[in-house]
C-alpha positions in Angstrom: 0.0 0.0 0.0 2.8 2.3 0.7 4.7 1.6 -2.0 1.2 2.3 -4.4 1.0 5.6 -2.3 4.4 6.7 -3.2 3.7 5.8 -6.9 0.6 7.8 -7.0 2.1 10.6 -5.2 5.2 10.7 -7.8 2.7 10.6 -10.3 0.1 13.6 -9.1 3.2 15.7 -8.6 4.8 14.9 -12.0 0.9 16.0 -13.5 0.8 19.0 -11.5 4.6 20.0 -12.7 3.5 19.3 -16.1 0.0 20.7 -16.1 2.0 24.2 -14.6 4.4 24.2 -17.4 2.5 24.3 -19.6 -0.4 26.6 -18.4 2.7 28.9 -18.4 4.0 29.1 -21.5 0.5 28.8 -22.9 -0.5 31.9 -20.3 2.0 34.5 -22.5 0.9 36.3 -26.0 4.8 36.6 -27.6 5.5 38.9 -30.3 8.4 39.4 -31.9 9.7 42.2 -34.0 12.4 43.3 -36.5 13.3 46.9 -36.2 12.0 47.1 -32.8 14.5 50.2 -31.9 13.4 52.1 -35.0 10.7 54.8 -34.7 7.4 52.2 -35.6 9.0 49.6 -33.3 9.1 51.7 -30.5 5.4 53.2 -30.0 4.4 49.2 -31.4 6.2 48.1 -28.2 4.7 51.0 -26.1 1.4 50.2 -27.1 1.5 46.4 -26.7 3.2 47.0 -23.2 0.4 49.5 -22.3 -2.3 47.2 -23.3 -0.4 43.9 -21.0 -2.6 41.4 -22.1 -3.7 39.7 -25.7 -6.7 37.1 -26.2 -6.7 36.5 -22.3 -2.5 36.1 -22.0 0.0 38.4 -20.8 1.7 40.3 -23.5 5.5 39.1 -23.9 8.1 41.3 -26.5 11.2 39.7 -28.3 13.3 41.8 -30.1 14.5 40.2 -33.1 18.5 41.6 -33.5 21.1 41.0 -35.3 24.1 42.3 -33.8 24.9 39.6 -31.1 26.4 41.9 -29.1 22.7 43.4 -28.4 21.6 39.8 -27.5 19.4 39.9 -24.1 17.0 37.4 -22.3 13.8 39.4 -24.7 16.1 38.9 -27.8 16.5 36.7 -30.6 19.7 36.5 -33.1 18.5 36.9 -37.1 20.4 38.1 -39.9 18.3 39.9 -43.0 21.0 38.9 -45.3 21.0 35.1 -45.0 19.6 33.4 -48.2 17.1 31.0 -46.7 19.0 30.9 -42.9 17.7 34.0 -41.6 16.5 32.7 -37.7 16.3 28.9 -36.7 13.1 27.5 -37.4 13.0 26.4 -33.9 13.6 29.4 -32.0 10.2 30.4 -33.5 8.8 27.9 -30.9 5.8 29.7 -28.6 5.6 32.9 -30.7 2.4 34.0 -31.5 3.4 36.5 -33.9 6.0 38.3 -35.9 6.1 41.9 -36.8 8.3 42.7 -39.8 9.6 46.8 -40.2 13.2 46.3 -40.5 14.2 47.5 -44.2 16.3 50.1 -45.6 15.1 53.9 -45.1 13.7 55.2 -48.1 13.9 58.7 -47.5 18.0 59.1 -46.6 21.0 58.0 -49.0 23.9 58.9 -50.1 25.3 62.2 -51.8 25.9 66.3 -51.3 22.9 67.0 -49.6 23.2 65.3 -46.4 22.7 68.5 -44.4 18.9 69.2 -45.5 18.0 65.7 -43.7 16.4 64.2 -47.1 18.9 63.1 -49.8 18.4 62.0 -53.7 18.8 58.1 -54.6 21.7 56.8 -55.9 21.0 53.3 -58.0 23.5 51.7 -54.4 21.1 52.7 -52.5 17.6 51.4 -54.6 19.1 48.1 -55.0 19.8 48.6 -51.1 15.9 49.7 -50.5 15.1 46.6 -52.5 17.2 43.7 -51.4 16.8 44.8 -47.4 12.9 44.2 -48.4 13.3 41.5 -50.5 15.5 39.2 -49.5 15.1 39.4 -45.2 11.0 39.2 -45.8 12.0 36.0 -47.7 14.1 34.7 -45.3 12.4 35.3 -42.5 9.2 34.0 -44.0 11.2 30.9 -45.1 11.8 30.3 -41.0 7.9 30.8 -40.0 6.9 28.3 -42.7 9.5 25.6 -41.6 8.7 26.2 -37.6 5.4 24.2 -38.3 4.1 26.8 -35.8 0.7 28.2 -35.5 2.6 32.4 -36.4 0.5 35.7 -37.6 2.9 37.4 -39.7 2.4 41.2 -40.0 4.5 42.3 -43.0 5.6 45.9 -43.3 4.8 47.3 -46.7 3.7 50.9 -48.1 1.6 52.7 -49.4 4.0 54.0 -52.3 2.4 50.4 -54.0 -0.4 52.5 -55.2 1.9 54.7 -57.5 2.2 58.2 -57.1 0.0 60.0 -59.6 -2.5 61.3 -57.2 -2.5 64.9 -57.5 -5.7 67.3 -57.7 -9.0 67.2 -56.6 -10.2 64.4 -59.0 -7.4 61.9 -58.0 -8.5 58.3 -57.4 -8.9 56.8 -54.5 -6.7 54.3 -53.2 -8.3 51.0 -51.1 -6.8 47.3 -50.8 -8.3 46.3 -53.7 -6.7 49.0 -56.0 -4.4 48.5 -59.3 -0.7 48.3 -57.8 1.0 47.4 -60.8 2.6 51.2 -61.4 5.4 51.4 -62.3 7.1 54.0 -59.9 10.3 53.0 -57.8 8.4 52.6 -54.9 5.5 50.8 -56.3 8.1 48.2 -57.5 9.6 48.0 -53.8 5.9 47.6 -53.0 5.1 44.5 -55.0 8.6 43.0 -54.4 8.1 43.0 -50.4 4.5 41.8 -50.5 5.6 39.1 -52.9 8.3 37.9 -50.7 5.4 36.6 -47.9 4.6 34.3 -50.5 6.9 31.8 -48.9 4.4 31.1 -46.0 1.8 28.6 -47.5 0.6 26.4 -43.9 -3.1 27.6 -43.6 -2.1 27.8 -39.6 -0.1 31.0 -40.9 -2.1 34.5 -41.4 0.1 36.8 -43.2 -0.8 40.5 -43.1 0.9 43.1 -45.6 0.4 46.1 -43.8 0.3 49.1 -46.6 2.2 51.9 -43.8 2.0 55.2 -44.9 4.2 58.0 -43.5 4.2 58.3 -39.7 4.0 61.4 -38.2 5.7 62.2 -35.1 8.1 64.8 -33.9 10.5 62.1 -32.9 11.5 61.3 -36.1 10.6 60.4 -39.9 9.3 62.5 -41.8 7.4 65.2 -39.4 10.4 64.8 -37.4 13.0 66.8 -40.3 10.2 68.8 -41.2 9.2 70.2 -37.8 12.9 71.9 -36.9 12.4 74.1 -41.0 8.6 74.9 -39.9 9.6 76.2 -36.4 12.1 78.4 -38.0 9.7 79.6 -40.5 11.4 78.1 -43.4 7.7 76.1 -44.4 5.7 75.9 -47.5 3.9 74.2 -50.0 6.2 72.0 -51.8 5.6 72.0 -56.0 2.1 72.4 -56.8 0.8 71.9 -53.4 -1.7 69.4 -54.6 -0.2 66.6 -54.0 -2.1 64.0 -51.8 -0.6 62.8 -49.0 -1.3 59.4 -46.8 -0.4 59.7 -43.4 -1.1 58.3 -40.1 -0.3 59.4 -36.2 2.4 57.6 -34.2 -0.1 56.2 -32.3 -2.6 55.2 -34.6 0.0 53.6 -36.5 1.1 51.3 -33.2 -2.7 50.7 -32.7 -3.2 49.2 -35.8 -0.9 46.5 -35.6 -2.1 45.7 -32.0 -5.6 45.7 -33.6 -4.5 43.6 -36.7 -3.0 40.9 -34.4 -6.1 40.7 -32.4 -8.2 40.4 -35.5 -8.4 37.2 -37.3 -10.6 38.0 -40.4 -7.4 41.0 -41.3 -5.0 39.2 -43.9 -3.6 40.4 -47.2 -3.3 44.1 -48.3 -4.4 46.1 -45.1 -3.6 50.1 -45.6 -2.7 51.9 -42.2 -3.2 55.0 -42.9 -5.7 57.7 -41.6 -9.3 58.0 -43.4 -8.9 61.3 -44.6 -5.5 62.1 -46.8 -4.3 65.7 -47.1 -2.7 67.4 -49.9 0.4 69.0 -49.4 -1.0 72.8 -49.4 -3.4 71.3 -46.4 -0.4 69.4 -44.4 1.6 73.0 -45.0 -0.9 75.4 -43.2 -1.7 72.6 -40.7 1.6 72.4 -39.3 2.3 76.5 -39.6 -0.8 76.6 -37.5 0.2 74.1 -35.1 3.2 75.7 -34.2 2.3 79.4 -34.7 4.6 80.4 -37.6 3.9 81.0 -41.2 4.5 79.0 -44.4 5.5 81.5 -47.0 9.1 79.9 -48.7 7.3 77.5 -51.0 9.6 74.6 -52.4 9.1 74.9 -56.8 9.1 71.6 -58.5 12.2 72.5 -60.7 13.9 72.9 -57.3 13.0 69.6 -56.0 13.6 67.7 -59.0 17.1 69.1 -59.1 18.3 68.4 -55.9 16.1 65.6 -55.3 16.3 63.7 -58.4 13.9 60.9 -59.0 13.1 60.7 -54.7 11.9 63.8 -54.9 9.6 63.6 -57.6 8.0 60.2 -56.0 8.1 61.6 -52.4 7.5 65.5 -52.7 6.4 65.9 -55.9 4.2 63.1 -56.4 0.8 62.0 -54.9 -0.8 58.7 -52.7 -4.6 59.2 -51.4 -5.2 55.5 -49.6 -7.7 55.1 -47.6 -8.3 52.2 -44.6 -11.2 50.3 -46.0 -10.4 47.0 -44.2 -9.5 48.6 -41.1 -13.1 50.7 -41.1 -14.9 47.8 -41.8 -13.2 46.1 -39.3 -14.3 49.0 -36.8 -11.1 50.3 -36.1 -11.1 53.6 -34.1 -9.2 55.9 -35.4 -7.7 59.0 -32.4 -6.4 61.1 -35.2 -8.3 60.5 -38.5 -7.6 64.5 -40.1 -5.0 66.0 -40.5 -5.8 68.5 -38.2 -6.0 66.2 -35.1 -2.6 64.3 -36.1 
């Protein structure tokens, strides 16, 4: 009888150990991200570490690095130039989902410029834009197929897919469902880092191509080198003025992917971006109101094209009015949806 006792003792103890191991690591809602320390990465880990828990489990963070001399407890070690070796399949063991941003900046290169924060492509640095999208989504997708596990895969993308033709009042729309076969720099940039999720086939896998358009904060992209010119009252409209422009808050931005990964029916083309785009005459007298100085030094398009080159005819010059159709239909609530408010 004793000897049964023990048996069953050993045995109810070895079940309770195992049923509490498990519970655990089933009890946490992991995330990992590339580009975490970038400017999206940042408020994206803000926001999931405001918001603490996920689908009923405690929100955990792993940075996805790949300088091993950043390697912590809440990393992991990748490398966005392996061909097909990007992360060990089975380090991807009890993530629920990765977040994809790292990719080289569009907006900053190489050449004379340097000083005015925005610099002209050089063909180095398109084939760099390209291949840092290309070939890491590949990779990396590669690694989620061949974990076997059950992975949401939010993909950055942009908004530049749509082309960049949308100037004037009369300039079309763009939604998920739009033409995206222009063929613009970044439109090509576009396609080639959708097409790289194309890897993942396992119907366990949602894949999500998140269409980002330019984030505005005062920390950094875009807002961030124009803000410093505005407060010194060196604004104003750039070229025509009429220009669209696709933009989105900080915050909003970081919400989006929190709400994407909590929403199921989300996969495919999803454009974060505010519901109503700007043109660039609007965006001008916006921000010279905002911070109470005026916007009279208007940037011509000659100008921009010649120290710009073919950047600045796509990013200044030219035009992108997206708007969140999946998102709105999948009631998302947007803090900043004008221009205004952002």
């Amino acid at each position: 009888l004793a000897r049964n006792e023990r048996y069953y003792l050993g045995a109810s103890l070895w079940i309770f150990r195992t049923s509490q191991s498990i519970s655990f690591r089933h009890s946490t809602y992991t995330v990992a991200i590339t580009g975490a320390s970038g400017l999206y990465g940042r408020a994206i880990r803000d926001e999931l570490f405001s918001k603490e828990t996920m689908k009923g489990k405690t929100i955990k963070v792993v940075k996805l690095v790949r300088d091993p001399a950043k390697l912590k407890e809440d990393c992991l070690l990748w490398d966005q130039n392996a061909d097909g070796a990007a992360l060990d399949p089975a380090r991807l063991k009890g993530i629920d989902a990765v977040v994809h941003l790292a990719g080289e900046n569009v907006s900053t290169g190489t050449g004379p410029l340097g000083f005015l924060g925005i610099r002209p492509w050089t063909e180095r640095k398109k084939s760099t834009i390209l291949s840092s999208r290309d070939r890491a989504t590949r990779a990396l997708a590669a690694a989620i197929e061949r974990s076997g596990e059950k992975i949401t895969f939010v993909s950055a993308s942009g908004v530049g897919i749509y082309g960049d033709d949308a100037i004037g009042p009369d300039a079309d729309i763009a939604t998920e469902k739009s033409d995206t076969s222009k063929t613009n720099f970044l439109a090509k940039v576009g396609r080639r880092w959708e097409e790289a999720t194309s890897v993942i086939k396992s119907p366990a896998c949602r894949v999500v191509n998140l269409r980002i358009s330019p984030i505005l904060s005062k920390n950094g992209g875009m807002l961030g080198k124009l803000y410093p010119i505005f407060l010194l009252g060196g604004g104003g409209i750039v070229g025509s003025g009429k220009q669209y422009l696709s933009f989105v808050s900080a915050r909003d931005a970081a919400r989006i992917v929190v709400h994407v990964l909590e929403t199921p029916s989300l996969s495919g083309p999803v454009n974060a971006c505010a519901p109503n785009p700007c043109t660039n005459a609007e965006f001008t007298a916006a921000l010279g109101k905002l911070i109470g100085r005026p916007t009279f030094l208007p940037l011509p398009s000659f100008a921009v094209s010649l120290l710009f080159g073919e950047m600045g005819d796509e990013m200044l010059l030219g035009g992108v009015r997206a708007v969140p159709e999946k998102l709105e239909k999948s009631r998302f609530q947007f803090q900043h949806p004008s221009i205004e408010s952002a």
